[in-house]
Steps between C-alpha positions, in 0.01 A plus 500: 500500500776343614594454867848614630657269798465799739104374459541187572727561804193741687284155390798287699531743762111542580472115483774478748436781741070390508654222711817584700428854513262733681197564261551849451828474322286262289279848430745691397707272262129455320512877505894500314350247295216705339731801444747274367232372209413880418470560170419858447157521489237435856173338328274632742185296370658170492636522877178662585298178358761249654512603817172668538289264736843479766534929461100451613589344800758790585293751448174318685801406800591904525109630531482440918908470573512853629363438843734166496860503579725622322812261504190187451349727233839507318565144585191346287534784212848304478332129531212598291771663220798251504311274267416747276879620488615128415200375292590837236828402471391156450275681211783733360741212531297331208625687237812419558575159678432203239295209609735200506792764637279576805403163582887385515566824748220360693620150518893569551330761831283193605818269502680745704279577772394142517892432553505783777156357695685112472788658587322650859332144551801329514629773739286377747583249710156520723220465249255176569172631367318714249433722754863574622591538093243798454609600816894554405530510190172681396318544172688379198484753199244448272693475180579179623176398413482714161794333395322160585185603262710678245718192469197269450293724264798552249483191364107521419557869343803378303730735688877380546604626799757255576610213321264163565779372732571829709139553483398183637812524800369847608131354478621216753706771698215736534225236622761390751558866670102565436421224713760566781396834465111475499210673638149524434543844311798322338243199406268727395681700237586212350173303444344819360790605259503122381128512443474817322872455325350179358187647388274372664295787567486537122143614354459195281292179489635364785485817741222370673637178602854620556300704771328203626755286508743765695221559777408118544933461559526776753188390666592124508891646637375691745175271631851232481694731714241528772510156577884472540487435910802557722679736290698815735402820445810623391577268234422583163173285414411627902508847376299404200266401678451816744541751207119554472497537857796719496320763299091437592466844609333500826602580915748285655534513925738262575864635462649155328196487252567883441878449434470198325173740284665779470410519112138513570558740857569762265241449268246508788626810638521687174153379446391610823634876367363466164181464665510790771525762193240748382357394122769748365793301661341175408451579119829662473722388732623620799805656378904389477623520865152325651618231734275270749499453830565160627410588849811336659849488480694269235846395493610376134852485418596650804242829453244574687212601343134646614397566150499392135582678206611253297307183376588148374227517359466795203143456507420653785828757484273626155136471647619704822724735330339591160126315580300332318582648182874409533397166543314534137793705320719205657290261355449641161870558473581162458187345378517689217837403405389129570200540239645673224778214512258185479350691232748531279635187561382303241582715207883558625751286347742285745742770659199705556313265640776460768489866579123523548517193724803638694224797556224346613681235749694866684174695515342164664810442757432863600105488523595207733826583675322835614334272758779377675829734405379790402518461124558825298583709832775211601832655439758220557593233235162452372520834356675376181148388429435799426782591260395159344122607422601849377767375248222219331275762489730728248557184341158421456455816378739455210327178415288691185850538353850334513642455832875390591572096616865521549641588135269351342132700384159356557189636277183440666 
């Protein structure tokens, strides 16, 4: 099936708007974009076995919201859904966007936004620090990044992109803006897409020390990092540092250490909430619209708050909302993905190889951005992760037969 360039314009457009617009336009372009891919026929079973472990979480979030509140009961039916919006139309978009096509949207999108955010730093006249460039400028969008990994992996999966020259200028261009633009999530995403994009993760003879070998580095980088002395707080390798403290979930009393901890604040309180439930609540949640009470008042970004609804980190968002059988579903839902990947890894042929890879490294950067952003319920730019895993997934599934690289057909 062959896409029209109305697709690929709701692809530009959702891109665009995930980071300069408010996230629920984002929701409903996804939503033009699945009508726009209708064929004719709803396949009931297949959507049912896609999304089945994120429609758990729904339902298991609805089972206690009706003594909640309403507007905070619609609120996470729309955080917990968003996702699932994008990620189908990230699924339905794989019939119809080719490989090597979608990677070149991705990269030309990348270039542009990493123009805008350069753009906004040179705009400034007052920025000294890392701190005061998070501050103004905020969170660069993550195709930035993706275009980064993208970029590096097409040589190793024989996909021209670009040619070698443009590729290698946009490789050097990208870097540049990912390290003016960095942060740890930033840092993150990238070390685990390069891992898994390289295959190193791969169930072969050398699994077992690629595993070895990748704990021993992050142990010898951080043990390194924890005897860097003198460092501010606010700088990047400061905030490195702190982010275990940032998000050890325990009960902060001094107001600096609590502002400076918000992260794990919240994660303490919702805890705290988790824990005050009856055995129902605690298996299956305590509904959408449960929020916890942070027993004084807040002021972040100018709001004063006496409550939390929303969590940085998704964990506890999913163990307070839908219990401790979200928290499984949630679990399953990518770990499954993850595991039938790596299995089928070795018997794929190159191209394939790339997509299972591409699969396991975005289930992984969500099992681990959950912690800190939010993960599958973050709705800003991050959500294009989401599009991302649901469009290698109908590619995967195409992998038994002949799947479209550009023009050009690969038999696997």
């Amino acid at each position: 099936m062959k896409p029209k360039r109305f697709d690929y314009l709701i692809f530009v457009v959702l891109c665009l708007s995930s980071y300069l617009l408010p996230s629920e336009i984002v929701f409903f372009i996804a939503l033009l974009g699945i009508v726009a891919s209708y064929t004719g026929k709803i396949h009931f079973l297949e959507i049912g076995k896609i999304l089945l472990f994120p429609l758990i979480l729904i339902l298991l979030g609805l089972i206690n919201s009706y003594h909640n509140d309403v507007y905070l009961v619609i609120r996470d039916f729309y955080y917990f859904g968003s996702s699932i919006i994008v990620f189908y139309f990230g699924y339905s978009s794989g019939l119809r966007f080719s490989l090597k096509k979608l990677m070149k949207v991705i990269v030309q999108l990348g270039f542009l936004l990493a123009l805008i955010y350069l753009v906004k730093f040179l705009m400034e006249k007052d920025i000294e620090s890392f701190y005061q460039i998070r501050q103004q400028l905020g969170t660069a969008s993550y195709l930035i990044i993706i275009s980064l990994i993208l970029l590096i992996l097409s040589e190793k999966y024989s996909i021209e992109i670009f040619p070698k020259r443009i590729r290698n200028g946009l490789l050097v261009y990208f870097t540049a803006i990912s390290i003016l633009a960095l942060s740890r999530t930033f840092l993150l995403v990238f070390i685990v897409l390069l891992i898994c994009g390289l295959g190193l993760l791969s169930f072969n003879k050398y699994f077992i020390r690629n595993i070895l070998v990748i704990i021993c580095t992050v142990l010898i980088g951080w043990w390194s990092l924890s005897r860097i002395d003198g460092m501010e707080p606010y700088s990047f390798i400061g905030k490195l540092q702190s982010s275990l403290d940032e998000v050890t979930i325990q009960d902060y009393n001094p107001k600096q250490e609590i502002i400076y901890s918000w992260r794990g604040v919240e994660a303490y309180k919702g805890m705290q909430e988790f824990k005050a439930g009856s055995l129902i609540e605690k298996v299956v949640g305590h509904g959408f619209g449960k929020s916890a009470d942070i027993g004084f008042e807040m002021t972040l970004d100018g709001k004063v708050f006496t409550s939390i609804s929303k969590f940085h980190n998704g964990y506890i968002s999913i163990l307070l909302k839908t219990g401790i059988l979200g928290v499984i579903v949630y679990f399953l839902f990518f770990f499954q993905m993850v595991w039938n990947s790596l299995k089928q890894d070795n018997k794929a042929n190159l191209h394939s190889r790339f997509i299972n890879n591409m699969i396991v490294g975005i289930s992984i950067v969500y099992l681990l951005t959950t912690i800190v952003i939010a993960g599958w319920l973050n709705t800003g730019s991050f959500i294009i992760f989401s599009f991302l895993l649901g469009y290698f997934l109908k590619l995967k599934k195409k992998q038994n037969n002949t799947f479209e690289l550009s023009d050009i057909k690969i038999s696997s």
